[in-house]
C-alpha positions as CSV (number, residue, x, y, z in Angstrom):
1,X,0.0,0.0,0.0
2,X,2.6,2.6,1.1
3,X,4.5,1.8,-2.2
4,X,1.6,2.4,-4.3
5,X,0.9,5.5,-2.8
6,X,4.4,6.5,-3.2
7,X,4.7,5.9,-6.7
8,X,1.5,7.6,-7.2
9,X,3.1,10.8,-5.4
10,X,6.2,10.4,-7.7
11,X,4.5,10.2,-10.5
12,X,2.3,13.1,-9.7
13,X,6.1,15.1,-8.4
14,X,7.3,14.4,-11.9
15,X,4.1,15.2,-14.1
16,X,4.3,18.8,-11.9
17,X,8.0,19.3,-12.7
18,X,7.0,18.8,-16.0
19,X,4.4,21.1,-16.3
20,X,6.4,24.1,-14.2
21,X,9.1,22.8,-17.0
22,X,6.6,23.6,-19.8
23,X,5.1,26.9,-18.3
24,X,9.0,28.0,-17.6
25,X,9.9,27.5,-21.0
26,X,6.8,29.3,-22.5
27,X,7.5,32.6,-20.0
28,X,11.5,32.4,-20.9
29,X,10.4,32.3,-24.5
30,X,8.8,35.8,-24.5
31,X,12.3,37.5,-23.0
32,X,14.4,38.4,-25.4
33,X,18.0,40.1,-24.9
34,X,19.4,42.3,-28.0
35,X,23.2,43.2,-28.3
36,X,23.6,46.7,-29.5
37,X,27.0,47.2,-31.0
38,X,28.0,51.2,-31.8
39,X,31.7,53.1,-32.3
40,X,32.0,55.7,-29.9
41,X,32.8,55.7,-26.4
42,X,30.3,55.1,-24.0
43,X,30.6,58.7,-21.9
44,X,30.4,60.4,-25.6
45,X,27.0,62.0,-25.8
46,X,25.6,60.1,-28.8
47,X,25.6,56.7,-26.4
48,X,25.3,58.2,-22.9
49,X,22.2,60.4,-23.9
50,X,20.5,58.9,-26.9
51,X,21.2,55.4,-27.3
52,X,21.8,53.9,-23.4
53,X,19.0,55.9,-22.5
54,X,16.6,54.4,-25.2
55,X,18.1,50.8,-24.6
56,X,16.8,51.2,-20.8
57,X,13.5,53.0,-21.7
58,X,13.2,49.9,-24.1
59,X,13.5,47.6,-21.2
60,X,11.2,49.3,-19.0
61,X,8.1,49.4,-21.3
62,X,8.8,46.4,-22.1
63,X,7.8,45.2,-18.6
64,X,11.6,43.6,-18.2
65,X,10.7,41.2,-21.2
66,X,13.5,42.9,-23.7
67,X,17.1,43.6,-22.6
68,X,19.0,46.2,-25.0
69,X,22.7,45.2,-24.1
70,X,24.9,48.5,-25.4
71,X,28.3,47.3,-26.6
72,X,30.2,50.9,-26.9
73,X,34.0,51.5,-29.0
74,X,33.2,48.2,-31.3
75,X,33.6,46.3,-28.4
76,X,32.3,43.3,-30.0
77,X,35.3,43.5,-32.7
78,X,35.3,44.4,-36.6
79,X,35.4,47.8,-37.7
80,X,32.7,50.7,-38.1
81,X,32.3,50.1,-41.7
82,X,31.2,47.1,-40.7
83,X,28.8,47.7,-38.3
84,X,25.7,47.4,-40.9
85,X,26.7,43.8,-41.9
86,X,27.0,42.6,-38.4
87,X,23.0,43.7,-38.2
88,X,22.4,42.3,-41.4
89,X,23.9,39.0,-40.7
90,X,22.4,38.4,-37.3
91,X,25.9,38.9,-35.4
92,X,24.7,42.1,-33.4
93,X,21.0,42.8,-33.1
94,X,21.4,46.6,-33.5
95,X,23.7,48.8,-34.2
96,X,24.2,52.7,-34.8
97,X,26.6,53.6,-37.9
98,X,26.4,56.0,-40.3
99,X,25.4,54.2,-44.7
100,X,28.4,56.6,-45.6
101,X,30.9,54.6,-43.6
102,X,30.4,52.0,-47.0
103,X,31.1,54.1,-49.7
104,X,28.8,53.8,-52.7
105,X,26.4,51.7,-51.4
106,X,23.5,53.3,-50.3
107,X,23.3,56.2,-52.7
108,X,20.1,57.5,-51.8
109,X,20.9,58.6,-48.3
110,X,24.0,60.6,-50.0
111,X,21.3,63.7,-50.3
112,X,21.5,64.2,-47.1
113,X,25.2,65.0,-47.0
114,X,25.4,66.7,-49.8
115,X,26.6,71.0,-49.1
116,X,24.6,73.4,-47.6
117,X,21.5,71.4,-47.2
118,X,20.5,70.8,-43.9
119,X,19.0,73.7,-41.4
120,X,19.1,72.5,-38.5
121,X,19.2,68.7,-37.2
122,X,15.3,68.4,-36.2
123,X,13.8,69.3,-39.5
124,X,16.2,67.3,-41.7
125,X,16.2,64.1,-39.3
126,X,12.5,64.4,-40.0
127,X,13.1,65.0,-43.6
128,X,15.3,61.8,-43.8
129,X,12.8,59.6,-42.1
130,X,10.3,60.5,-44.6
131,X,12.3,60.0,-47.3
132,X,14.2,57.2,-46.4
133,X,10.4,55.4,-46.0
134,X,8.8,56.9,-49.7
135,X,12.3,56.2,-51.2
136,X,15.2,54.0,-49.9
137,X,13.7,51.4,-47.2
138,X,12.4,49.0,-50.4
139,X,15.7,50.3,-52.3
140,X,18.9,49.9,-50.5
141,X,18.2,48.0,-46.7
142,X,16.8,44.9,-47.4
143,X,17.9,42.4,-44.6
144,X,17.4,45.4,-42.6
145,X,15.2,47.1,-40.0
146,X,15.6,50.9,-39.9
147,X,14.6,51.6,-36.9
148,X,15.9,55.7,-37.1
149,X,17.5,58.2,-39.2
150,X,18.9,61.4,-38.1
151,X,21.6,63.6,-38.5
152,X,24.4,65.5,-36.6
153,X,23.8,69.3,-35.6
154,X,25.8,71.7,-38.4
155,X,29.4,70.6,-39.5
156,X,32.7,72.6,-38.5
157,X,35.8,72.5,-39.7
158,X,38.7,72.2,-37.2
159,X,42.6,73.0,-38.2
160,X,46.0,73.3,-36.9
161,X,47.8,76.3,-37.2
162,X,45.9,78.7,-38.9
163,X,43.4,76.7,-39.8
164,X,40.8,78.0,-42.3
165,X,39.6,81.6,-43.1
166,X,39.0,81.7,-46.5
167,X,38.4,79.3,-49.4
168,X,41.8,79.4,-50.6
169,X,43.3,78.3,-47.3
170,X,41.5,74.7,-48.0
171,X,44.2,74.4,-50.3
172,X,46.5,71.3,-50.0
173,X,45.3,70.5,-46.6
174,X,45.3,67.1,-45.6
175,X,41.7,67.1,-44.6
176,X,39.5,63.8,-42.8
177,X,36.2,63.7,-43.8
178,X,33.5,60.8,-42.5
179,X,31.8,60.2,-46.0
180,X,32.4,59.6,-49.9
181,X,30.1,63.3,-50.8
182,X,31.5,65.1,-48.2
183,X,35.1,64.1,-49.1
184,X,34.2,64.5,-52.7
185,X,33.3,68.5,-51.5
186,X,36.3,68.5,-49.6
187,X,38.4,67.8,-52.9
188,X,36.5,70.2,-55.0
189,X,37.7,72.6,-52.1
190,X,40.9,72.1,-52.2
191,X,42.0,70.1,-49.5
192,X,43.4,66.6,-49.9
193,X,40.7,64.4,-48.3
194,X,41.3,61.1,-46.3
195,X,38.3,59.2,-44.9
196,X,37.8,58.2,-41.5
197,X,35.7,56.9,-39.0
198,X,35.3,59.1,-36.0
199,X,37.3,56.9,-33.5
200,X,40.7,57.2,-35.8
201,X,40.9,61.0,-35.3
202,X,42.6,62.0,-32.3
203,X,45.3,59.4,-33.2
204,X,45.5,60.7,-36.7
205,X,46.1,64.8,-35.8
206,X,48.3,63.8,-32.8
207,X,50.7,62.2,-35.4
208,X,50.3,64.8,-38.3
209,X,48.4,62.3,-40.9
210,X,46.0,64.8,-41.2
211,X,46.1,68.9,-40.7
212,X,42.2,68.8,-39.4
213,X,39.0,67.2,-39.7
214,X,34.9,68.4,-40.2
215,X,32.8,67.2,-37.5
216,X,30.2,68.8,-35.7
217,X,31.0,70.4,-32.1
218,X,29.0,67.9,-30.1
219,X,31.5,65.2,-30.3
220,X,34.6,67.2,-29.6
221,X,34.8,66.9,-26.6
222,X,35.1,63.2,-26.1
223,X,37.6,63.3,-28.8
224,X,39.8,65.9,-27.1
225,X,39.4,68.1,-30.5
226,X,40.1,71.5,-28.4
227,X,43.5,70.0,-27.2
228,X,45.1,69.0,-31.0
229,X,43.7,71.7,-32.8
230,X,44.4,75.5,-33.0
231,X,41.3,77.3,-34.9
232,X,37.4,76.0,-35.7
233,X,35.5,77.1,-38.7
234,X,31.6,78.2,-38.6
235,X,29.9,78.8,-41.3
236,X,27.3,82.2,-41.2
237,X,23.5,81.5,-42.9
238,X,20.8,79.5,-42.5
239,X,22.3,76.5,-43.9
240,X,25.4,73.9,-42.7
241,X,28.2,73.7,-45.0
242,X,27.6,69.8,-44.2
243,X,25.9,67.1,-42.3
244,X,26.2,63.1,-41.8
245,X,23.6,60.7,-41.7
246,X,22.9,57.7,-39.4
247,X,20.9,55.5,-38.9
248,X,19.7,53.1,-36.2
249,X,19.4,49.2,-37.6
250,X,18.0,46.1,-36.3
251,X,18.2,42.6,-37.8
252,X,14.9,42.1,-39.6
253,X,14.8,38.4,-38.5
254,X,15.7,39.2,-35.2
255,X,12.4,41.9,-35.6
256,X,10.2,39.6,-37.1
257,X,10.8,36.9,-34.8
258,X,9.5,38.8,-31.7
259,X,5.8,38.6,-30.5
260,X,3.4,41.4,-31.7
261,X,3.5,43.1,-28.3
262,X,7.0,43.6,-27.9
263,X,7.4,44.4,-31.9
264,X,4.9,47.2,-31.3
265,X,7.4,48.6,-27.9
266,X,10.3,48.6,-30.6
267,X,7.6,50.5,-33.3
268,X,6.3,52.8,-30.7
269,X,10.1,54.4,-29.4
270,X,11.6,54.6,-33.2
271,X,9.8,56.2,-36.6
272,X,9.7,59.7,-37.7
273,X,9.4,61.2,-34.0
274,X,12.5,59.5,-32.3
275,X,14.5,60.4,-35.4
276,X,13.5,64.2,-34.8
277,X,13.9,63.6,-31.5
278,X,17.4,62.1,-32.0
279,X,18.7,64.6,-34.4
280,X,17.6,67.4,-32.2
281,X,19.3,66.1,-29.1
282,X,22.2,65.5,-30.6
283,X,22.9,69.1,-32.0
284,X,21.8,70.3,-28.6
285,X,25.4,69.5,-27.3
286,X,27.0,71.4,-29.5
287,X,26.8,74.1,-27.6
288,X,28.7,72.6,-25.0
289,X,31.0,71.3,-27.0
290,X,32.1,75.1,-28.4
291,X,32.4,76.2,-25.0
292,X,35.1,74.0,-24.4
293,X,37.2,75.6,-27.9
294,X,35.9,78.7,-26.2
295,X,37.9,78.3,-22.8
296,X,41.0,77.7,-24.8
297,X,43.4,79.6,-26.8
298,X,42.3,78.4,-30.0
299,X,40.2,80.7,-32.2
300,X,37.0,80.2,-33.5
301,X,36.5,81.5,-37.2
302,X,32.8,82.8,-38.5
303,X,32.8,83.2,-42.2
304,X,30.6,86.0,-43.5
305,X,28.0,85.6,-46.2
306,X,30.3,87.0,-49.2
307,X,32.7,84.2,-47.9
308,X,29.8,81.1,-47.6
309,X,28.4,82.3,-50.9
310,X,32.0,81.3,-52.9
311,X,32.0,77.9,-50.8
312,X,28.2,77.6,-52.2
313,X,29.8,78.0,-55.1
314,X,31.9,74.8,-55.0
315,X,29.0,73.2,-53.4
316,X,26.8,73.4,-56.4
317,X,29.3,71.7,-58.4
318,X,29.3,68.9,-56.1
319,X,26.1,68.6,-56.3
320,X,25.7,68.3,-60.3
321,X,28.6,65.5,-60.2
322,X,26.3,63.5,-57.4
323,X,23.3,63.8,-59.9
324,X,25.7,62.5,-63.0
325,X,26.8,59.6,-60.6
326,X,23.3,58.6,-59.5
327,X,21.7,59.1,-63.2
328,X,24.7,56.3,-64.1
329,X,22.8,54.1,-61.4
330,X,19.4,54.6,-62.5
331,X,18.8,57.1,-60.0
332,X,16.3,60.1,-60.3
333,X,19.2,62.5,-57.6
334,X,17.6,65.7,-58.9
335,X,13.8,64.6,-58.0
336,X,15.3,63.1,-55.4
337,X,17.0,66.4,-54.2
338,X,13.9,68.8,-54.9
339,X,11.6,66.2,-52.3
340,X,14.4,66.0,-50.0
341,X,14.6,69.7,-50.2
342,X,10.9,70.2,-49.9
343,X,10.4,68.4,-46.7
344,X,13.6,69.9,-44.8
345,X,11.3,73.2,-45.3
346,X,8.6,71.8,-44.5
347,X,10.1,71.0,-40.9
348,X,12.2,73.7,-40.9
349,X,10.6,76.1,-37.8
């Protein structure tokens, strides 16, 4: 009798550890943990601010389920060009990189970064968002889930020595610029370009490769511009000599294999609103960032309108060539132009 009953309770001990087993596995199966790989330091503001603090917001609407792991400085190895195909081929999850760092190969977000057309980073992250979703998602990112575009606050050139006051003083100048358009305007300017991702800078004017670099002021500070350069260059009028574009990218399996409710917290904190939202924060510290050049020795040069007008110049040319180019690829660039023209006005405040 007692060893019926004991097998009776055993059996009943294992059928529950089978079912807590079961109901386990079905509650473990909704959490999901997604590696974020980017190429700046973690304390720079583009991590610290933007992308740490979305990760956790992520997490907490989430109800705990999702886990955005940040991975800062390409931690996880390879290089920034490379970043894209690590989201593409499902070895990150996410990642934050800019199309340009891959020459050639997503043509369409090149309007972004061609001269003097952005306003400010709001109204052209905006712009980009649209355009990227009536023109490039179909296009140029399949594999891919853009999950944000956005660009960097007005671009600023940054010398040694006497850096640049004029249009003529481009001349020669061993120059690094972060893209194939805006090292294509740095060559019609003059200046001997040399691309670069952001990381490679410091490094680079410490030992003289280069004689300065365009970047906006936000991220000087992390990179300890103030200290290796002597002179900064601003550009007068209502429009930046240049801007970058980035984007935030997911692995579209790694998106399509999550449940509809936790799909819809990744929809609801990315779109057209966090890319605005991005954009804008991210030109907010460049204020800061031209405090710091202002606490120093180094000089910080405003070109008048007379002088922006001959660089506009040189910017028009650059702009016809990027039309040639993309008509050669069976791209409409001046159509594509005018619309992305047409909605940076129509955010522009």
């Amino acid at each position: 009798m007692k060893k019926r009953t004991f097998l009776k309770s055993a059996t009943a001990a294992a059928f529950a550890l089978t079912a807590f087993g079961a109901s386990a596995s079905g509650a473990f199966a909704q959490e999901v943990t997604l590696r974020m790989h980017q190429f700046l330091p973690a304390q720079a503001n583009v991590p610290a601010e933007l992308l740490i603090p979305w990760a956790e917001k992520i997490g907490t609407e989430s109800g705990g389920r999702i886990k955005v792991e940040v991975f800062s400085a390409m931690s996880l190895g390879g290089t920034p060009p490379q970043l894209l195909d690590q989201a593409r081929d499902g070895v990150v999850d996410i990642v934050w990189t800019l199309p340009g760092y891959t020459p050639g190969r997503f043509p369409r977000v090149e309007v972004f970064e061609l001269p003097f057309m952005m306003t400010n980073a709001e109204a052209t992250s905006h712009a980009y968002w649209d355009l990227f979703k009536s023109d490039m998602e179909a296009q140029e990112f399949q594999g891919i889930k853009i999950l944000a575009t956005w660009v960097h606050g007005p671009g600023v050139i940054h010398a040694k020595g006497e850096g640049v006051r004029k249009l003529e003083d481009m001349q020669g100048k061993k120059m690094r610029g972060p893209t194939r358009v805006i090292n294509g305007l740095l060559a019609e300017l003059g200046a001997e370009p040399i691309g670069m991702p952001v990381p490679a800078i410091p490094e680079a004017l410490s030992k003289g490769v280069i004689d300065g670099t365009v970047i906006p002021w936000e991220v000087t500070p992390s990179l300890k511009i103030a200290e290796l350069v002597d002179t900064h260059t601003e550009f007068s009028g209502d429009h930046a000599l240049y801007t970058a574009a980035f984007v935030l990218a997911m692995n579209q399996a790694k998106y399509d294999s999550l449940p509809d409710d936790l799909k819809k917290v990744i929809d609801d904190n990315t779109g057209a609103e966090f890319s605005a939202f991005a954009g804008k924060t991210q030109a907010s510290f460049d204020a800061p960032g031209r405090k710091i050049a202002e606490a120093t020795d180094n000089e910080i040069v405003v070109l008048d309108e007379a002088e922006v007008e001959r660089w506009k110049k040189v910017g028009e040319k650059v702009r016809d060539s990027w039309f040639a180019e993309m008509k050669d690829k069976g791209i409409d660039g001046e159509a594509l132009y005018a619309k992305a023209q047409e909605l940076i006005a129509k955010y522009t405040k």
